[in-house]
N, C-alpha and C positions, 0 to 999 in steps of 0.2 A: 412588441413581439420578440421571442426568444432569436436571438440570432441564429444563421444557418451553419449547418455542423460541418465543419471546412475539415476536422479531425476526428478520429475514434478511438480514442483509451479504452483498451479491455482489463477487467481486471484476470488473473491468471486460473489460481486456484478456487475449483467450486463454477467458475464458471465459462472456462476451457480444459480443464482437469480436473482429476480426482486426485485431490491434492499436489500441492506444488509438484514435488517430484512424481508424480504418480503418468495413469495412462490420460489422452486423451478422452476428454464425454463426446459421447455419440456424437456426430455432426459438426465435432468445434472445427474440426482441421478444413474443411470442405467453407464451411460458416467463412472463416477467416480467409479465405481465399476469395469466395467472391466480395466479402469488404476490402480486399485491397482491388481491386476489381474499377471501386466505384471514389472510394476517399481512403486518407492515408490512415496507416492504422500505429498505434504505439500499444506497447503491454504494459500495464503499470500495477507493481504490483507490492505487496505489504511484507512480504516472505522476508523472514529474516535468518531462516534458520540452517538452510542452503546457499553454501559458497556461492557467488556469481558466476565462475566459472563451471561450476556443474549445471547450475538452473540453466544458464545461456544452452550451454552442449547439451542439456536435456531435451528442452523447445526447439534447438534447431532440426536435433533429431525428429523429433515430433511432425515438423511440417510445420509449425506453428509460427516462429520465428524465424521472420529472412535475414532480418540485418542485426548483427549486434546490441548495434549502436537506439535499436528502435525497444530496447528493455529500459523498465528506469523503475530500480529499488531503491528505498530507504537509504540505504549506506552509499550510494549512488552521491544523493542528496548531501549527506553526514561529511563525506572528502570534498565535496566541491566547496562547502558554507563554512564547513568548523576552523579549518587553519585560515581563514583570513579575517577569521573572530579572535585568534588566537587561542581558540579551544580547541586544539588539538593534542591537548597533552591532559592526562587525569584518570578518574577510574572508569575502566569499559569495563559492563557488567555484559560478559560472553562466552559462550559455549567454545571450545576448543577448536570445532572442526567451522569456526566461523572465524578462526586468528587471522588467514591469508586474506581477506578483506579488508582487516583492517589495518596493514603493517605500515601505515600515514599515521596512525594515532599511538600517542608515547606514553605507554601505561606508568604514571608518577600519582602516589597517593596522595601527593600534596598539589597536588595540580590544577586547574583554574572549572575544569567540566569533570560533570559523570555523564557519562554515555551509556544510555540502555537499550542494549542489544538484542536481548533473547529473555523469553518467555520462562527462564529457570526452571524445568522441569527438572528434578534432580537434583537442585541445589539446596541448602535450608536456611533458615531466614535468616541465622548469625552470618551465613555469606555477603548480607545486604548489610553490615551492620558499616562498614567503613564510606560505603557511598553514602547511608544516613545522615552519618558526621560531616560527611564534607557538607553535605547538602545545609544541615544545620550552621554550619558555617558561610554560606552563602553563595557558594560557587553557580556556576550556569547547569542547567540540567536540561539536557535529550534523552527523548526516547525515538525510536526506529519509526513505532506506531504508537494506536492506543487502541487497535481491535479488543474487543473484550475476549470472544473466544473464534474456532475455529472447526472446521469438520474434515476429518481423514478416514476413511475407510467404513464412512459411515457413525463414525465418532464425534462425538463436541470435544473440543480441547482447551484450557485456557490459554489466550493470548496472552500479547505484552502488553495490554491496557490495565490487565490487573493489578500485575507489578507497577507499571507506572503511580495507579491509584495509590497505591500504600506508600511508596515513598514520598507523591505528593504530598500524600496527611501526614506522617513522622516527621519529613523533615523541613516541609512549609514551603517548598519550592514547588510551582509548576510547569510543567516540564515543556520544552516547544517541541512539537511533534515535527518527523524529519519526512516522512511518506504521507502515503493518503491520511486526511486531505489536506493536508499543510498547502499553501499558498505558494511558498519555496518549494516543491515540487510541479506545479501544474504550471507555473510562471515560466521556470526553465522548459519544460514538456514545450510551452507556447511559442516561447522564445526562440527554440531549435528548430521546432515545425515551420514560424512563419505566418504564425496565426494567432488571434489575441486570445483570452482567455475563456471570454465568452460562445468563440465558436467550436467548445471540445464536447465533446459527449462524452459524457464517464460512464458504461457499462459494469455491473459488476454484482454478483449472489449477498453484496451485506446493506441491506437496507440504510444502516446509519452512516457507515463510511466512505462506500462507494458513493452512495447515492445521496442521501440525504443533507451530506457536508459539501459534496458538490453541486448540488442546487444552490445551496448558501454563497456558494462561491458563484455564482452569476451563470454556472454551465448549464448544460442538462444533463440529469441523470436516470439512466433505464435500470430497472431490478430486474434479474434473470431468476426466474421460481427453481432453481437448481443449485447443487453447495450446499452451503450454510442456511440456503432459505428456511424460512418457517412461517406455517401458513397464517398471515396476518402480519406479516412485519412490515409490508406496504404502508399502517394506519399506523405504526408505533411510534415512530418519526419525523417530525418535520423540518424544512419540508419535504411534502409527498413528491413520490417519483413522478418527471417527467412523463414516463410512462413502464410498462411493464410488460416482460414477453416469458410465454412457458421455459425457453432456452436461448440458447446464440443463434441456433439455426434463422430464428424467427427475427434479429436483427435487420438484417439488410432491408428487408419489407416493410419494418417498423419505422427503419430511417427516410425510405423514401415517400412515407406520408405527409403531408405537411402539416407543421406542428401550429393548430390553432388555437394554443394558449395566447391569453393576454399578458 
């Protein structure tokens, strides 16, 4: 039997908002309230593209986040693991208004990692051509995520797993992911809560990242039919979701069923 869910990782965007920075979805703020109500709750989320300090100030606004300390992004992950690999020095591929995150990491083109930060919208591919090199040369390579895309305002948008893809195949390195569902995030998540690994729930609108890589990882994973969903992503994936709810609203109900999977 699946272990009992001592913790709740929501994911943020798509399935407590309409996009990262955006408004509250009907229900999240209220939803979120009575799950911490019942078990402790964490936000965990893939967003790379929003400084910490504006996403944090944005959720707390919101109602959505109580405690700082209970968010945990990619680059979260990126400061705590890379300088005591001694990759903290090399090329960050990133957006400008994402610099004050990273001022731990020592941009040197000769330097031991490339770190891939942002989804390049706006950039063109000769900008990629120097982390290519290193990478052919051997150095270590991160990326933030590997979400393929994304949805805002009613949009798909490409993620950072496309970028990842392509430098994986040019330059022959694959890259260890630093957010969902890396190991190295949900291990720390478990470790701070107090709870093993097995007893998290991972909520969240992307079938293969939320959900799917965290089944693999021994949790359970719920798909929320709002975000990024699309009808049928539930079967595209495996493994299938622990289970599946219209929205967040429908969480807490869902959690206190008992789960009789084998």
């Amino acid at each position: 039997m699946t272990a009992t869910a001592r913790l709740v990782c929501l994911d943020i965007d798509g399935t407590l908002t309409d996009g990262a920075h955006g408004p509250a979805l009907p229900g999240a703020v209220e939803a979120v309230r009575l799950l911490r109500e019942r078990w402790p709750v964490r936000l965990v989320t893939n967003t790379t593209s929003i400084p910490l300090r504006v996403l944090t100030g944005h959720l707390e606004g919101l109602g959505i986040l109580d405690r700082p300390e209970h968010l945990y992004t990619p680059v979260m992950i990126a400061r705590r693991v890379l300088p005591g690999r001694g990759h903290d020095r090399g090329i960050l591929i990133g957006d400008q208004n994402q610099r004050e995150d990273y001022a731990w990491f020592h941009e040197d083109p000769a330097g031991p990692a490339v770190l891939l930060a942002t989804e390049v919208h706006g950039w063109h591919v000769g900008d990629l051509q120097p982390a290519f090199r290193r990478l052919l040369d051997g150095v270590a390579f991160y990326t933030l995520t590997r979400n393929r895309y994304y949805r805002v305002a009613g949009e798909f948008r490409l993620d950072v797993g496309g970028v990842a893809a392509l430098l994986a195949y040019c330059g022959g390195r694959e890259p260890e992911t630093l957010g969902k569902p890396s190991p190295l995030l949900f291990d720390t998540i478990a470790r701070e809560a107090g709870v093993a690994r097995e007893e998290i729930v991972m909520v969240g609108d992307d079938a293969e990242i939320d959900v799917a890589a965290s089944v693999a990882l021994g949790m359970r994973g719920v798909l929320v039919r709002t975000g990024k969903y699309r009808s049928g992503d539930e079967v595209k994936t495996t493994p299938h979701p622990s289970g599946i709810i219209a929205s967040i609203g429908e969480l807490a109900d869902h959690l206190a069923m008992p789960d009789t999977r084998p």
